[in-house]
C-alpha positions as CSV (number, residue, x, y, z in Angstrom):
1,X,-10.2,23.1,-71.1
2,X,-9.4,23.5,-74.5
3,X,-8.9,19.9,-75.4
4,X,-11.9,18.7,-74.1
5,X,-13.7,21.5,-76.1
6,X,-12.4,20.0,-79.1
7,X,-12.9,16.1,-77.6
8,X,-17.1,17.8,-77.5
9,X,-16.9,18.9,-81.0
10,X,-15.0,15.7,-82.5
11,X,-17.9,14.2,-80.4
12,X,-20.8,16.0,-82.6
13,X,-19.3,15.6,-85.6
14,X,-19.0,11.3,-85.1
15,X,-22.7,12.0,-84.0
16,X,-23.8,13.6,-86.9
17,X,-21.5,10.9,-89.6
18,X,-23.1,8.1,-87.5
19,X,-27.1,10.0,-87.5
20,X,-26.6,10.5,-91.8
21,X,-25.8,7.2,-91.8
22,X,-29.1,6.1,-90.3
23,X,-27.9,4.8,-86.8
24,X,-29.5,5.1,-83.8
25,X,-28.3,6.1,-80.2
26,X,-24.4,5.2,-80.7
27,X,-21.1,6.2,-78.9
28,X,-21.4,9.9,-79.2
29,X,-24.9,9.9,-78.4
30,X,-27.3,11.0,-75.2
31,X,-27.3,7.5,-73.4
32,X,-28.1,8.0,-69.5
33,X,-25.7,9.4,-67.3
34,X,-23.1,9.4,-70.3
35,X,-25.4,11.7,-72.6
36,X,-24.5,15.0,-74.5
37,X,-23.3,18.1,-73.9
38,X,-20.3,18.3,-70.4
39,X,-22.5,15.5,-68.8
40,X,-20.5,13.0,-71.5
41,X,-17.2,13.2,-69.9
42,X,-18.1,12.9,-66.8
43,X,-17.0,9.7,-66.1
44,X,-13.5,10.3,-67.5
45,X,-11.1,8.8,-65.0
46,X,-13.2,6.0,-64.2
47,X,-12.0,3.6,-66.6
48,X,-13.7,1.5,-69.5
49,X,-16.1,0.1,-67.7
50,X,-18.3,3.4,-66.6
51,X,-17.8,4.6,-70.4
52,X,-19.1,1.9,-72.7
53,X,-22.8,1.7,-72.6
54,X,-24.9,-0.7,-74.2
55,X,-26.1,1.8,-76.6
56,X,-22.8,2.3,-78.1
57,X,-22.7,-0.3,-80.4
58,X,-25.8,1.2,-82.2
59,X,-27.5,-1.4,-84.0
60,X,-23.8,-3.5,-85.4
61,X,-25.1,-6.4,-83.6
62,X,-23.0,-9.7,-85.3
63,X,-20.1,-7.5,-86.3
64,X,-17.5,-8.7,-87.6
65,X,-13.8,-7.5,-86.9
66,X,-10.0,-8.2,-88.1
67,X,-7.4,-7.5,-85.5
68,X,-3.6,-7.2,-86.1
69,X,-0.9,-7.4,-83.9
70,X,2.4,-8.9,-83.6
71,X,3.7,-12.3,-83.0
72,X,4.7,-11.8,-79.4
73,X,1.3,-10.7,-78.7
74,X,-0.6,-13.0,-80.9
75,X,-1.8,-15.7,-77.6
76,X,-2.6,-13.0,-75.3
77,X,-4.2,-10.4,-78.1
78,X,-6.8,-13.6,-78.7
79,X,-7.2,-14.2,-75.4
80,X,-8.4,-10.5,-74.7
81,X,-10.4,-10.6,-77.8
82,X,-12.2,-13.6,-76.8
83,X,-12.5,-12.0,-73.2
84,X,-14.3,-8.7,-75.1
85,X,-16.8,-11.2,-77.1
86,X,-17.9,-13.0,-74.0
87,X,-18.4,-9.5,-72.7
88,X,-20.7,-8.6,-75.0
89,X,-22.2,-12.0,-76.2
90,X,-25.7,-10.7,-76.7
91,X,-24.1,-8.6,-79.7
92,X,-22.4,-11.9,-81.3
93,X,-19.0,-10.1,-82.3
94,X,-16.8,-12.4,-84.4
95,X,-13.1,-11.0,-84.2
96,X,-10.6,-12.7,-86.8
97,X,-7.1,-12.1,-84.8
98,X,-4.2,-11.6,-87.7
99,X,-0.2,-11.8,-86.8
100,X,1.1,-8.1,-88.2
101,X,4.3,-6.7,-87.6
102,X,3.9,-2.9,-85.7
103,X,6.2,-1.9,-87.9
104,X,4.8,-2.8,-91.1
105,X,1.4,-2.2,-89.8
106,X,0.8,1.6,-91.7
107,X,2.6,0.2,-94.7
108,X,0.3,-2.6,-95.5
109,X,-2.8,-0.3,-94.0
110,X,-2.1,2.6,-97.0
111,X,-1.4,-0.2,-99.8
112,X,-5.5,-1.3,-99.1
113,X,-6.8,0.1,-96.0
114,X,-10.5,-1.5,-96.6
115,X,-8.6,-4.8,-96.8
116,X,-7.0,-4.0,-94.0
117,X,-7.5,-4.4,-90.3
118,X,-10.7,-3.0,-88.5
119,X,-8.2,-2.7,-85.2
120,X,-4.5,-2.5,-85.6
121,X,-1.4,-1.6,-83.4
122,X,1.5,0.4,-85.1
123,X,4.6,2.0,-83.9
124,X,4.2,5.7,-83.6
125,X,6.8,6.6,-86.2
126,X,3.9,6.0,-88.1
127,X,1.5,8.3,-86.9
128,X,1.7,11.0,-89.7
129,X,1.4,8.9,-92.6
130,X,-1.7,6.8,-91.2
131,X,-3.6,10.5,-90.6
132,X,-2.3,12.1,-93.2
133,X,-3.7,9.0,-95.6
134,X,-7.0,9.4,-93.9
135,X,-6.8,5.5,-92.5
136,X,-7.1,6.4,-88.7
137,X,-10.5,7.1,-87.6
138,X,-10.8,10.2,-84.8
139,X,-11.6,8.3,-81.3
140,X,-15.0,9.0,-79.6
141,X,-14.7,11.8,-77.5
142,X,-16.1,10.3,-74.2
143,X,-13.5,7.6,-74.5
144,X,-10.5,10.0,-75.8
145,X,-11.4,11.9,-72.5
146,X,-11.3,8.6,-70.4
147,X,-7.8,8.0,-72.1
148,X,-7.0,11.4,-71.5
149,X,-7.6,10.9,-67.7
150,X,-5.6,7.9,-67.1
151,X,-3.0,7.4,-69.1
152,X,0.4,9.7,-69.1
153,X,0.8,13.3,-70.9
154,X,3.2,11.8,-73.7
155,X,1.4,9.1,-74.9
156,X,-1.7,11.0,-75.1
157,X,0.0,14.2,-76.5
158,X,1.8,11.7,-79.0
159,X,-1.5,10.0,-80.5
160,X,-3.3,13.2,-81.2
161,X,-3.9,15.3,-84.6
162,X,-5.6,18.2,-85.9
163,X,-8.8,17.7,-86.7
164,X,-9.5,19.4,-89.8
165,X,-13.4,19.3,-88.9
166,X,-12.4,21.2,-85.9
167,X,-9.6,22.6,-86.0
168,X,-8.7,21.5,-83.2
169,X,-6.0,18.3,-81.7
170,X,-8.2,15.0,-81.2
171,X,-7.1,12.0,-80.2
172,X,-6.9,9.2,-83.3
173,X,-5.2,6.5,-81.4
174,X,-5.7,4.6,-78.7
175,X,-1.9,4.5,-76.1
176,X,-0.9,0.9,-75.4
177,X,2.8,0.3,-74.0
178,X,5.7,2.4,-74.0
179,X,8.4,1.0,-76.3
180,X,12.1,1.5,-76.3
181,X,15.7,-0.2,-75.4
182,X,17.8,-0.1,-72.3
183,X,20.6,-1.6,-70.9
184,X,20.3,-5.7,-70.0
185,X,22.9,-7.3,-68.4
186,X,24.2,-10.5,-66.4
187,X,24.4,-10.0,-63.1
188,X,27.3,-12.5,-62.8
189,X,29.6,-10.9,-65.2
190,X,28.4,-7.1,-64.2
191,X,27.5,-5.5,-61.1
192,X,24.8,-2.9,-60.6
193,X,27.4,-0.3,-59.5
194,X,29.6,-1.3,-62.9
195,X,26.0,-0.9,-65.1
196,X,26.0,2.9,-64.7
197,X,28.7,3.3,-66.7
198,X,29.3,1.8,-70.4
199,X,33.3,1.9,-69.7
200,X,32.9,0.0,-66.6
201,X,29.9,-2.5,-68.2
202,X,32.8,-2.9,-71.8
203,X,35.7,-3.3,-68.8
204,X,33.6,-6.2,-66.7
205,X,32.3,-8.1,-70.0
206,X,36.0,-8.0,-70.8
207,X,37.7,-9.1,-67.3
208,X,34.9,-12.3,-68.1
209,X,35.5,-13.2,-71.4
210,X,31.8,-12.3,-72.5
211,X,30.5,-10.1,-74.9
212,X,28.6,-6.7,-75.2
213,X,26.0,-6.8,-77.9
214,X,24.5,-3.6,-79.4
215,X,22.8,-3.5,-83.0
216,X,25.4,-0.1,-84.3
217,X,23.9,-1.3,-87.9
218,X,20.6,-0.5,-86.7
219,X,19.4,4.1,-87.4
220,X,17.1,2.9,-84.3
221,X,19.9,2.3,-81.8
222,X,22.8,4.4,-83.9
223,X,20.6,8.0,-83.0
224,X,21.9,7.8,-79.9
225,X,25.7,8.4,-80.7
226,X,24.2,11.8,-81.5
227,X,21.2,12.2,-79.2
228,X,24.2,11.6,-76.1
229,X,25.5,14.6,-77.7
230,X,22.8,17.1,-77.5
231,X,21.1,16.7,-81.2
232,X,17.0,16.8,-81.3
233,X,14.9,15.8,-83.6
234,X,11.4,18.8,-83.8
235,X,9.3,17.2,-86.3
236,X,8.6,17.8,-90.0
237,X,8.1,20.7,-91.4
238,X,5.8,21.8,-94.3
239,X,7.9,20.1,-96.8
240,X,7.7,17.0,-94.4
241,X,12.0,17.9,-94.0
242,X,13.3,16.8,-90.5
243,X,14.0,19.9,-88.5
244,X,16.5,19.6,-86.0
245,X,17.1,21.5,-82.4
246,X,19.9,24.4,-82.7
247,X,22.7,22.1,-81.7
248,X,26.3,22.6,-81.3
249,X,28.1,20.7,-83.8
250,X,31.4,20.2,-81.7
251,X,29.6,18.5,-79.1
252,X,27.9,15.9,-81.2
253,X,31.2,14.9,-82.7
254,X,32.8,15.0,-79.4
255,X,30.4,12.5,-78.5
256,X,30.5,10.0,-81.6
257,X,34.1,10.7,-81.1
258,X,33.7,8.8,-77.5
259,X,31.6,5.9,-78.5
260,X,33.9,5.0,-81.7
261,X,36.8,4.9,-79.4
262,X,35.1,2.4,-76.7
263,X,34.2,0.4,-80.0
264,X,38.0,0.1,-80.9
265,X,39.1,0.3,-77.7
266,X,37.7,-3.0,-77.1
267,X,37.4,-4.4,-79.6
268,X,36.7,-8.1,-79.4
269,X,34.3,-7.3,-76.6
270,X,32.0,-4.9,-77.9
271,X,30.0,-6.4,-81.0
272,X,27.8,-5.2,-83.6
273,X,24.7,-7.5,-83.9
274,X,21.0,-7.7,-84.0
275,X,19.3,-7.4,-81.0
276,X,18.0,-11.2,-81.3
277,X,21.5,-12.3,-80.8
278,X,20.7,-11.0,-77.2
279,X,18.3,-13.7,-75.3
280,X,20.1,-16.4,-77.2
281,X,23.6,-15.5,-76.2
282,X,22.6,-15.2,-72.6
283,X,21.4,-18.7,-72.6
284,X,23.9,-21.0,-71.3
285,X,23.9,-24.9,-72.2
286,X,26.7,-27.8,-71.6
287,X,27.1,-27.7,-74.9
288,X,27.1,-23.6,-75.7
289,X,28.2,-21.5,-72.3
290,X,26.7,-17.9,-72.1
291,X,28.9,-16.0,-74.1
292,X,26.9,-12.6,-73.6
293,X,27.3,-10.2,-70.6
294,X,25.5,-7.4,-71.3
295,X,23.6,-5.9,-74.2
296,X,20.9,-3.0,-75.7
297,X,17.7,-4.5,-76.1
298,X,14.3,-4.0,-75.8
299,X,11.0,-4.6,-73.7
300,X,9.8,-7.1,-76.4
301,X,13.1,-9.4,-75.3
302,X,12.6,-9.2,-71.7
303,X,11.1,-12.4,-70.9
304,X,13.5,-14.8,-73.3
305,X,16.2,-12.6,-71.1
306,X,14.7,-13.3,-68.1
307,X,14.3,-16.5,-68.8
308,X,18.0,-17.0,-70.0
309,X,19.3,-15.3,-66.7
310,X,16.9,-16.4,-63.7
311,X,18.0,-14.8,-60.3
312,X,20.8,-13.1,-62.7
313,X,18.9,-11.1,-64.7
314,X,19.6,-7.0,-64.5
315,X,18.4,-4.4,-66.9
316,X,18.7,-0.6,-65.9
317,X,18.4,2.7,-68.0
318,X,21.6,3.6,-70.2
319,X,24.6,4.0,-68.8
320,X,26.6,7.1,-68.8
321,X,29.6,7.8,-71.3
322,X,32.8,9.8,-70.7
323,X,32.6,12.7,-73.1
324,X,36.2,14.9,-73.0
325,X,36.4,13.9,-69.0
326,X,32.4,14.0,-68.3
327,X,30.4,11.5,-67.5
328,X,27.2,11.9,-69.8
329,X,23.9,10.4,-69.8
330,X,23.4,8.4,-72.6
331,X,19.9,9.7,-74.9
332,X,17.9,7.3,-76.9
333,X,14.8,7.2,-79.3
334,X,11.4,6.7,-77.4
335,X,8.5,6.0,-78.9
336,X,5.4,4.2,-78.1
337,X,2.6,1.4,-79.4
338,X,-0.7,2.9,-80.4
339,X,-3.7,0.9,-81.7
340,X,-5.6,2.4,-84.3
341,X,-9.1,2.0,-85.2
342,X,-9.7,2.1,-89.3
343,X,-11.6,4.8,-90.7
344,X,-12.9,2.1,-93.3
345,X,-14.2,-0.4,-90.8
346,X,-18.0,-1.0,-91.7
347,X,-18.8,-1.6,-88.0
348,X,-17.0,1.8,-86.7
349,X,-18.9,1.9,-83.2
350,X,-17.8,-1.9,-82.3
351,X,-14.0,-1.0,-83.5
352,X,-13.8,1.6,-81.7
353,X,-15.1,0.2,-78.6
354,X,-12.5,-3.3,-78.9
355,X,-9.7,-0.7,-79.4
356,X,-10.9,1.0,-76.0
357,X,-10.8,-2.4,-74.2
358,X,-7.1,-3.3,-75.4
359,X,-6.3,0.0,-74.4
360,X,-7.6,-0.3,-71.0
361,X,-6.0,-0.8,-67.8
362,X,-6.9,-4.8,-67.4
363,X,-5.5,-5.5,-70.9
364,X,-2.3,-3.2,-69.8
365,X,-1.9,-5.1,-66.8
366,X,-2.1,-8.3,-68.7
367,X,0.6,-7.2,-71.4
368,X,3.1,-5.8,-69.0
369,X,2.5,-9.1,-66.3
370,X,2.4,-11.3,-69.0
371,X,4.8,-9.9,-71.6
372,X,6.8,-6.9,-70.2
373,X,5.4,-4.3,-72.0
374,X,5.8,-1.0,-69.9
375,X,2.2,0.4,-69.6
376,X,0.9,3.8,-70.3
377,X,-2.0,4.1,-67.7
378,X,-1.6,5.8,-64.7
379,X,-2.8,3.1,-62.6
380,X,-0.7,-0.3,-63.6
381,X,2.1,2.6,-63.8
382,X,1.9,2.9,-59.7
383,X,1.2,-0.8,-59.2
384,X,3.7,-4.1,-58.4
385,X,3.6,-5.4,-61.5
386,X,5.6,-2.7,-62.7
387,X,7.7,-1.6,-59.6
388,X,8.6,-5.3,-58.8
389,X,9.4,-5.8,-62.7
390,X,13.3,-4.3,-63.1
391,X,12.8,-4.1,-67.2
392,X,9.7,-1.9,-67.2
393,X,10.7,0.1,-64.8
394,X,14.3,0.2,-66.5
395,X,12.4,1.7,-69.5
396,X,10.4,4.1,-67.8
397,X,13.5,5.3,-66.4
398,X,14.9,5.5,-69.8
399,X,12.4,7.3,-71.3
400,X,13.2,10.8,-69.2
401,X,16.7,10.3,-71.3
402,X,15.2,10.2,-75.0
403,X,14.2,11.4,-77.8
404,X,9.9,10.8,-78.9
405,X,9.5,8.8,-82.1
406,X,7.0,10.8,-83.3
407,X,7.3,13.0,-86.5
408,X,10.2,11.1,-88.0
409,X,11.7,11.4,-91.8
410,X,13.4,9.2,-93.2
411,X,16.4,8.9,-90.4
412,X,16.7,5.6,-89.9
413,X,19.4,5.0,-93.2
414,X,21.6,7.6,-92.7
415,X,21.7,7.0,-89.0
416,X,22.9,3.5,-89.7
417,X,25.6,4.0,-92.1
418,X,26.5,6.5,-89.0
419,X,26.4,3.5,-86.5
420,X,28.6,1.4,-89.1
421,X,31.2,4.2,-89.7
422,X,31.8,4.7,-86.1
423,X,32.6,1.2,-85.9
424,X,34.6,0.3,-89.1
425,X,38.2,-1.2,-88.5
426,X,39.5,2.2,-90.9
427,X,37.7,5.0,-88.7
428,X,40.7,5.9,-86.4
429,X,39.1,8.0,-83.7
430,X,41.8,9.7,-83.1
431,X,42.0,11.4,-86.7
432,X,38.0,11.1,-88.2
433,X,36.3,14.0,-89.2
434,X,33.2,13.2,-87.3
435,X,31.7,16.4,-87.9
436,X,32.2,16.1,-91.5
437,X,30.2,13.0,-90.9
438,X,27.6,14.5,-88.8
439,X,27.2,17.1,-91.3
440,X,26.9,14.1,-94.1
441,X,24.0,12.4,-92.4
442,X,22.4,15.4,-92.1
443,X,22.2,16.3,-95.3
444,X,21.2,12.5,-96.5
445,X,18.3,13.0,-94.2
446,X,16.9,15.5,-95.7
447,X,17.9,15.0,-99.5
């Protein structure tokens, strides 16, 4: 009850900007069955289509929007943008699609936000810079509630702030697709039974002459050697300094003990190499043979892997790692895409209302049929596409294993000398001070 208090005031307050700024009727404003007061939600739950009324666009008719996403999503963004104009043709939008990298996205946003895109997507490691620089604009409260309704807890809970006009959490990003790694594999080299565990997945890619491919150079994939171990990441605190969990140190260097020794242990088999190294060495030619068996990667890669593999493609959650004689689940970083709405766009109502429609459940459907990407409604959650799709619903499955990616300092370097040191030739795992390591990065992380 509390949030959709504050979802009412944000409401007001967009009302009252909008009002000084001599516009009429609007998206927070009394329009029919969608007017103000608890009568504006009540339609939350029934999707974009009962939310969006005419008179939400105010009087921005011929607006004129910049949209970034990235390169993956470039065809199938335009499509759904030229979808949206022919949806509202009477208001003659003009959308200017842009390629941008998610994770560049809030970079290139704070160097010249009014430059910048009037709709963006962004990775939600960058969440706290984008509000605390004032470039995300608060989401209309009947639409936040809508979102609310039908999409999961996390990705809600992860795309909200305080609002300082409030004082209360709003939501200032709009969920789009979960995003994290899992484990992909050839279903010819290993079995599903030998893909819950990473000694038996390293043992089969060995028996076949084929390689295992994970990115240890990478602080996004290295975080797990100590995630597998029990360390949490619990946001920033007021000197924006990463706060950790209370963790026991032994068993986070018992566990980076255990994946440097499967490293050297087979060495040969398992290699250190970007995750685009992945779909490529799955393809097989007469002239190149598959030379990868099984790999980390993510859901952006799934259809070049599916592709490469056919009827042979398998991708499940992480597999389990033997830790001082126990098998132990295998934790990795989960985070998820948000599109943003600028705060600077001079056609606010019209941004906000695109950035509703590409976060609704027909353009989540389209993504995860057409692209992979695991959805965050509630609805294409439950449906085919996603139960008859083994990668997305790998994912999801990973994601009870993880840590959010939310609230992040600068881990990412120390984390990947980490990765590197657990692999180098010198590191004998039977004599490294690991925790002398652990304690290293840990101190590198926070300066």
């Amino acid at each position: 009850m509390k949030k959709i208090v504050a979802l009412v005031l944000a409401a007001m307050m967009l009302v009252a900007a909008f009002a000084s700024c001599g516009e009429q009727g609007g998206s927070g404003s009394s329009s029919g069955s969608n007017g103000g007061g608890s009568s504006s939600f009540e339609n939350a739950g029934k999707g974009f289509d009962a939310n969006v009324a005419d008179a939400d666009f105010g009087s921005e008719s011929g607006a004129k929007l910049k949209v970034w996403g990235p390169d993956a999503y470039i065809d199938l963004l335009t499509k759904q943008c030229d979808a949206f104009k022919e949806k509202y043709a009477d208001k003659k939008i003009t959308i200017e699609v842009v390629p941008q990298s998610e994770d560049t996205a809030a970079t290139m946003m704070q160097t010249d936000a009014k430059a910048g895109a009037d709709v963006f997507g962004f990775a939600s490691d960058q969440f706290s810079n984008l509000i605390n620089a004032g470039i995300l604009s608060p989401i209309n409260a009947k639409y936040a509630a809508d979102i609310e309704a039908t999409n999961n807890k996390a990705s809600v809970d992860i795309s909200k702030a305080m609002n300082n006009s409030t004082g209360k959490d709003a939501l200032y990003a709009y969920p789009e697709t979960g995003n994290g790694y899992f484990l992909v594999y050839d279903k010819s080299v290993v079995s599903d039974e030998d893909a819950a565990s990473f000694e038996a997945i390293l043992e089969a890619c060995k028996k076949n002459d084929k390689k295992f491919i994970m990115d240890v150079g990478n602080g996004y994939y290295a975080c797990m050697f100590v995630f597998t171990g029990g360390l949490r990441l619990e946001g920033l605190d007021k000197d924006n300094k990463q706060k950790f969990n209370d963790y026991d140190e032994d068993e986070v260097a018992a566990s980076m003990k255990a994946f440097s020794k499967l490293m050297h242990d087979y060495k040969g088999t398992f290699m250190s190499d970007a995750v685009t190294a992945i779909p490529s060495g799955f393809t097989s030619t007469s002239t190149r043979p598959t030379k990868v068996g099984a790999g980390i990667d993510g859901n952006w890669d799934t259809a070049g892997i599916s592709k490469a593999l056919g009827k042979n493609f398998g991708a499940a959650k992480l597999p389990t790692i033997n830790i001082d004689g126990k098998d132990t689940q295998i934790y990795s970083m989960y985070g998820y895409k948000m599109i943003g709405v600028n705060a600077n766009s001079k056609y606010p109502r019209t941004a906000q209302i695109l950035g509703y429609y590409l976060a609704s459940e027909e353009c989540q459907k389209q993504r995860a049929e057409e692209l992979g990407w695991s959805p965050t409604n509630n609805a294409v959650v439950e449906s085919d596409v996603v139960k008859n799709d083994v990668a997305i619903s790998a994912l999801i499955a990973q994601s009870e294993f993880s840590i959010p990616q939310a609230n992040v300092g600068p881990i990412w370097d120390p984390f990947k000398s980490l990765g590197n040191k657990l692999l180098a030739d010198d590191t004998d795992p039977e004599t490294f001070d690991f925790a002398g390591l652990l304690e290293n990065v840990i101190k590198n992380i926070n300066g």
